[in-house]
Structure formats: structure tokens, C-alpha cells
N, C-alpha and C positions, 0 to 999 in steps of 0.2 A: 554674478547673476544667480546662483547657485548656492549661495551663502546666504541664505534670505532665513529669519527664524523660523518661518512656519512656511513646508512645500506642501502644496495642496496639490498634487498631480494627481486625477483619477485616473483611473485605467484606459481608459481610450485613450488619453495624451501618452500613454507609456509610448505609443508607436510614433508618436505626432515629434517627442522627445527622446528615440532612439538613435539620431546621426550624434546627438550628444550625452545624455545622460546613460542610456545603454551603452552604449560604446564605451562608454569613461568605466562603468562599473565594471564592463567587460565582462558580464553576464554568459555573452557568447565569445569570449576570447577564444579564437580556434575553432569554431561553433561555426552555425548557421549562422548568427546575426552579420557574421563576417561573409557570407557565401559572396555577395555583392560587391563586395570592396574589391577594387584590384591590390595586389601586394605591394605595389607603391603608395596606396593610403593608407596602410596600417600602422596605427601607433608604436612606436619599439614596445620591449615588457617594460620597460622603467616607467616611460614614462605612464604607461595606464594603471601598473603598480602602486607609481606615484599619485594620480589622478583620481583612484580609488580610496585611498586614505583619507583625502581631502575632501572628497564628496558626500561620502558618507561614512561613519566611524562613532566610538561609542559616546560621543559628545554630542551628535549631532542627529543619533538615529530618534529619539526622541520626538522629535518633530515633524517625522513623515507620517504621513497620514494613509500615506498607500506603499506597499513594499513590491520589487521586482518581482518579480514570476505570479505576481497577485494571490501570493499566500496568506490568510488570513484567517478567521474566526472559523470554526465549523458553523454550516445557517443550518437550518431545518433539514430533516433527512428528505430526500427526494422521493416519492413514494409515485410508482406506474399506475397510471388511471386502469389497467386492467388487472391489476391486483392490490384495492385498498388495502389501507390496514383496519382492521378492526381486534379489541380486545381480545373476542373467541379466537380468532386464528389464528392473532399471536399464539396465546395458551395450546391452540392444537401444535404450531409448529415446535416450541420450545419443550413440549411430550416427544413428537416424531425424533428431535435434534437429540437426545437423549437415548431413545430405543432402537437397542442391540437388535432387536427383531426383525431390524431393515436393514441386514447382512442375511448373508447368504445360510451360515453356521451359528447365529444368533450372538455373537463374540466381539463387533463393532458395533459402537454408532458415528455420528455425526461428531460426537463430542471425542469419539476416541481420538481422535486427529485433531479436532479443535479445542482441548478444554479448557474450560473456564479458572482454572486453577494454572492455565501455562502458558497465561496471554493469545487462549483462542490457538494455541498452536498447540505440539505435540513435545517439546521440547528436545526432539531428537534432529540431530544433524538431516535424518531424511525418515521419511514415513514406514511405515510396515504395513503392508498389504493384507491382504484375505491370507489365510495359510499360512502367517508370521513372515512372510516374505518381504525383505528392506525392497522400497522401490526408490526410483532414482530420482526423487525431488524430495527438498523441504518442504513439509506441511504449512502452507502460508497461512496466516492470523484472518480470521473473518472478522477482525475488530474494523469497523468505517469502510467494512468492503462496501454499502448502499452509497459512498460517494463515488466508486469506481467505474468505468466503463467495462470492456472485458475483463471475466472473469481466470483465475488460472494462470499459471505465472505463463505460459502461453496462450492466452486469451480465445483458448478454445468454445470459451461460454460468454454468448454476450449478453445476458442477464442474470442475474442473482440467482433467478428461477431455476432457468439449465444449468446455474452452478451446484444445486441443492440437489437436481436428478442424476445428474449425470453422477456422479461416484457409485450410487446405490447400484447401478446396475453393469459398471464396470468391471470385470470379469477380476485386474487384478486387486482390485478396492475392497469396495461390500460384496460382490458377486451375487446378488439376488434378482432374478429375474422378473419383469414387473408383476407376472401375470400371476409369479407365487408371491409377491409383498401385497398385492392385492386381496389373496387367499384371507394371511394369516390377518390383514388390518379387519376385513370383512367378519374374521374368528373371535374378533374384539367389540364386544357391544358396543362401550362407550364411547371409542374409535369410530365404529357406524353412527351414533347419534352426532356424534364432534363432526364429521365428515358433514352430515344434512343437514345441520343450523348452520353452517358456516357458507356452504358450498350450494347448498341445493341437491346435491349429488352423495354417491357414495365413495370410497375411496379409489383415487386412480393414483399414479404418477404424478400426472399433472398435477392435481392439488395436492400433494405432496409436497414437491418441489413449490408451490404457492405458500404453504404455511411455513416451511422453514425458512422461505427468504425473508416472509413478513416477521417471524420470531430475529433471523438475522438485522433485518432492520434496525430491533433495537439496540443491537450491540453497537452502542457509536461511544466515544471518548468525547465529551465535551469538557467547555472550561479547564484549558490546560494553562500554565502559566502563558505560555505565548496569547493563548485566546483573549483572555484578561489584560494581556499587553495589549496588545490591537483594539483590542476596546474599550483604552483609553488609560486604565489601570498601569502607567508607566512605571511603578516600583513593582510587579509582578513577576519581573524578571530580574536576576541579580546581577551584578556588572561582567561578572565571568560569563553567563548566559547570553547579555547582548554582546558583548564582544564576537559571543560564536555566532551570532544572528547574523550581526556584520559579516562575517567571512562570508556565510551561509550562501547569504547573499550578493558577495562580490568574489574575493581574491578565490575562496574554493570551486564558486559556482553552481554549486548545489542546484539553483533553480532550473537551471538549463533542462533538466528531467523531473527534479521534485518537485513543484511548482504547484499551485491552485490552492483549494482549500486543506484539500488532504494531500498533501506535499509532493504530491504524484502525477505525473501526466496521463498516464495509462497508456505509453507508449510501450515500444520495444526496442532495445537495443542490445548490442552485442559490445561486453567489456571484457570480454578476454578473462572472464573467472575460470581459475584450472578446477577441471573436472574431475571429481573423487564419485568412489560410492560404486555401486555394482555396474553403473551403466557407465561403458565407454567412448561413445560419444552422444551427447544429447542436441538434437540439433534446434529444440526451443522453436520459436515460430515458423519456422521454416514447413515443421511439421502439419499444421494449419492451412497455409498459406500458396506452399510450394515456391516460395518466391527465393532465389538463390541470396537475394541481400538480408533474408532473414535466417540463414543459419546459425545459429548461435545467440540468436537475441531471445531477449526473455524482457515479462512486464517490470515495468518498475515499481517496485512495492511502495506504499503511502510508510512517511515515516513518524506517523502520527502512534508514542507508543509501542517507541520501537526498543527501546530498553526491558521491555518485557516479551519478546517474540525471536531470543538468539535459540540457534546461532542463525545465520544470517545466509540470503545468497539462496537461488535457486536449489543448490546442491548443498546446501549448508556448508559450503566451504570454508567458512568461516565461524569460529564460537565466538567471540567477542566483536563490540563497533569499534575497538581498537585497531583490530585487524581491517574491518572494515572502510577505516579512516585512512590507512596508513597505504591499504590496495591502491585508492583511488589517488591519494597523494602522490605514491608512485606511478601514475596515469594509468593503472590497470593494468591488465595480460597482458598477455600475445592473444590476437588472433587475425587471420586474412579479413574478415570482415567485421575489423574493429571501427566501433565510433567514431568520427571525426572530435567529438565531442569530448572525447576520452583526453588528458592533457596532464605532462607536470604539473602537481600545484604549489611544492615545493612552500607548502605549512613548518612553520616552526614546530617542534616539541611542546611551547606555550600556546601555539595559536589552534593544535592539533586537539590538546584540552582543555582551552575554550571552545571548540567546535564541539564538541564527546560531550559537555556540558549541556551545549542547548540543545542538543539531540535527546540526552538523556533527561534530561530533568524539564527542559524548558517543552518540550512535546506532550508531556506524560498528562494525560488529559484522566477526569473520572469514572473509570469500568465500572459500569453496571452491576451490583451484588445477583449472581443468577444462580441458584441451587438446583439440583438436578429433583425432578418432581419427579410426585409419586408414579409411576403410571399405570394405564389398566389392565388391568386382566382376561386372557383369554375366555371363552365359555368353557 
């Protein structure tokens, strides 16, 4: 049944087709998909081992027209009816995103943490605060963050919006307090004119954090080879690339968290990554939340372009996706409040770079050329 040259399953049948084709791919081996099963239904590992070779594999992937965890093309960026985009405000935010004058000692911006020459990141293991002070996360990529839910490897921001305010006035970040970023914007003619064609208003926070998510917005990676796979363009990917798609999708598992368009769920979980860096314990959502099953989980980052944004890992505990690869192979840490999710996956050497392949190469989608504009001048 399952051997058919052309499977047309949409997405709604993924669920309609879970007691068998999810199951076989094993998507959720050890997962949620299993929560229901009692342990006398479960297939040994051979045989779904076996079952997954046969179902889908680099002969046969060709033909699916829809992939597990419904990862697919990047569509149109999502834009909030309460903050269009339009051309001025991009232009205002990608000025703001840019100017050092919205820190406290005039010595960061927006870009110092994300720059466009280090894949939107910082390219350090963990960021440096206001005062040169290392804080205890990596600087995550604001590359395809407008497909994300919460923002924040602890999803303390749930719009783009509050992801763009919220550092400037964080004590250990930009340190600037609104009432004097409003001073000095106010100090700036063409800042006030940019502010009242755009806004109606003069400069606040609020529209602050409005122009740089709309300038964020455009930071998206389209037409990656995967996207051009998916739509239709079958030799876009090379046979080492699908081979790793394969895995991706079944024996590593990948989708069980990467999942959607931008490969991410925007969930949180806890994998038992060992903790480096000045801070000794981070306790990731839990912080937010108060919720004791969320100690230790952190968002799961979009892997769309991830070859440009190491080192890797909330805490950068990692400098390569080799490292990366090899964590998860070994089912992760320790921790009390590890994933169920988390599993041997016990990848070949070969099949470990096939996977490192279509992560690296077959993800790598087109960044945007974005030069740092001139900006304006105080009176």
C-alpha cells in the first residue's frame, strides 16, 4: 500500500495516517506519538528501523509531495495587522537597528549582537552586555525570527515588537532608559520627521520596537535548496543532502521539535546541554513561567541557516554542528527534567554527514545584502 509511485498525503491525513505511516517513520519513537500506546503495542527498534528504510529512503523520497513534521517552502512573511509594513518604517527601523545611540554609553546597537556580516549573530560563544560584561546566553540570529512564536531563547517576548524593546532598556544589555532614548531621538531632526510620516507621533518605545520588527521582518532566507526541492525542483538537492533529509525526517528525528516551515516548533524543551559561561545555573523557561517542568528548557532555534549562526546552543556550548550532531546522537545530557523526546539515535559516521550536509548546505537559504546606513545627526 505504501509503495505507490506518487503519495499525495496532505497534511490533515498526516493524523488520519499516524497509527501507520507515523508510527513506521517513527517520528515519535520514544516521543509523544507513542504516549497512547501501551508497551505491549510497540514495535521492537528493528523492526521500525527496518520499516523506515522501506518507507521512505533516497529512492523513494522524490515522490512525496508532503514531508513529516510539514516542513516545507518558506510562504510570505506573516505581517500583524497592528503593525503594517510599509517602505518608511522599514527604512526608519533598519536606521534605529544600526544606532549605537540606543544604549545607554552610546557603544551598542541592535546590530552589535546581531550583525549582518555573522549571520544576524554575534559570533561569540555568549554575548557581552553593557560595561563589556560576557552574559550567559548566545546571541540568537534574528534571521526568519517573523516566522517564530515567542521570542528569546526563553520566550519571554511574544512578539517581534517586545523583542526589539525589551534589550534597549535592559539594564544588563543597552541600559538606556526610555525616557532618555526618547530625549536624544527627539535631538535628531530627521528621527522626529521619520517618527511623524511613519507613526503620526513622535518618538516613543513603542514605535521603536514597531520599526525595527518591521525592518526585522525582512531579514528572511528564502529559496534555499530544500525550498526549490519542495517545489518541485527535484535535483536542487544532491543525493548526500537527501539522504540527510531522509534521516531528518525518520531514523534521527529531527521533526519531533524542528518541524514547520522554519524548522522550529517554538516550543521549549530541556536536553541536558552542560552549562559553560559565567552563569551557573540557567534555569531557561522556568524563569518566565515558574512552572517547575520548565527548568532547564530553552526555545528551539529555526534551523533554517544554521551553518552561518555557530556556535550553537543556548549557552554556546557548542562551536560546531558536528558537535551538535553528535550531542543529540548521544541522546543528550543529563538532566532531572530531560525530554522524553531526547533518545539514542545511534547515526552512523556516514549517516551523521549526510545529516551535517542538509543542514548545512541544503537549509542555507538567500540573506538579504543589508549595509549599515548612513544615519542622522544630532542638532
Amino acid at each position: 500500500m505504501l509503495h505507490t509511485k506518487k503519495f499525495k498525503a496532505r497534511p490533515l491525513l498526516w493524523s488520519l495516517l499516524g497509527g501507520c505511516l507515523m508510527m513506521i517513520l517513527s517520528i515519535g519513537f520514544g516521543g509523544n506519538l507513542f504516549a497512547e500506546i501501551s508497551s505491549g503495542d510497540l514495535p521492537n527498534e528493528k523492526d521500525v528501523e527496518k520499516a523506515r528504510r522501506v518507507v521512505i529512503n533516497v529512492k523513494n523520497i522524490d515522490t512525496f509531495e508532503y514531508l513529516p513534521g510539514e516542513i516545507g517552502p518558506l510562504p510570505a512573511v506573516p505581517i500583524p495587522a497592528d503593525n503594517p509594513q510599509t517602505r518608511a518604517k522599514i527604512d526608519l527601523g533598519k536606521m534605529l537597528f544600526f544606532d549605537k545611540r540606543l544604549s545607554g554609553d552610546n557603544s551598542m546597537s541592535c546590530a552589535t549582537c546581531h550583525d549582518p556580516e555573522k549571520g544576524y549573530s554575534d559570533g561569540r560563544k555568549r554575548s557581552i552586555g553593557f560595561g563589556g560584561k560576557e552574559l550567559g546566553r548566545h546571541s540568537p540570529t534574528v534571521m526568519n525570527i517573523a516566522y517564530n512564536g515567542a521570542q528569546f531563547w526563553d520566550g519571554r517576548a511574544g512578539t517581534m515588537e517586545q523583542q526589539a524593546m525589551g534589550p534597549i532598556e535592559a539594564e544588563v544589555e543597552m541600559n538606556l532608559p526610555r525616557e532618555e532614548m526618547v530625549i536624544r531621538l527627539n535631538d535628531v531632526p530627521e528621527y522626529k520627521k521619520r517618527f511623524l510620516g511613519v507613526f503620526g507621533e513622535g518618538p516613543s518605545l513603542e514605535n521603536v520596537g514597531r520599526a525595527i520588527a518591521a525592518f526585522e521582518r525582512t531579514i528572511v532566507t528564502p529559496n534555499s535548496a530544500f525550498d526549490q526541492y519542495m517545489r518541485g525542483n527535484k535535483q536542487a538537492l544532491t543525493k548526500q543532502e537527501k539522504k540527510g533529509l531522509v534521516l531528518f525526517v525518520s531514523k534521527a528525528a529531527c521533526t519531533q521539535c524542528h518541524n514547520g516551515v522554519n524548522f522550529s516548533d517554538s516550543q521549549f524543551h530541556v536536553l541536558g546541554v552542560p552549562q559553560v559561561g559565567p552563569v551557573k545555573e540557567d534555569l531557561g523557561r522556568f524563569e518566565v513561567t515558574k512552572n517547575e517542568k520548565d527548568k532547564g528548557a530553552f526555545k528551539t532555534p529555526s534551523l533554517r541557516n544554521v551553518g552561518m549562526s555557530a556556535p550553537y546552543m543556548h549557552d554556546g556550548a557548542f562551536e560546531t554542528l558536528d558537535e551538535v550532531v553528535a550531542f543529540y546522537n548521544n541522546g543528550g545530557g543529563v538532566h532531572s527534567n530531560k525530554s522524553p523526546k531526547m533518545m539514542m539515535l545511534n547515526l552512523t559516521k556516514r549517516e551523521r554527514r549526510d545529516l551535517l550536509a542538509f543542514l548545512k548546505n541544503g537549509l542555507t537559504g538567500q540573506l538579504p545584502i543589508v549595509m549599515a546606513p548612513d544615519l542622522p545627526k544630532a542638532k
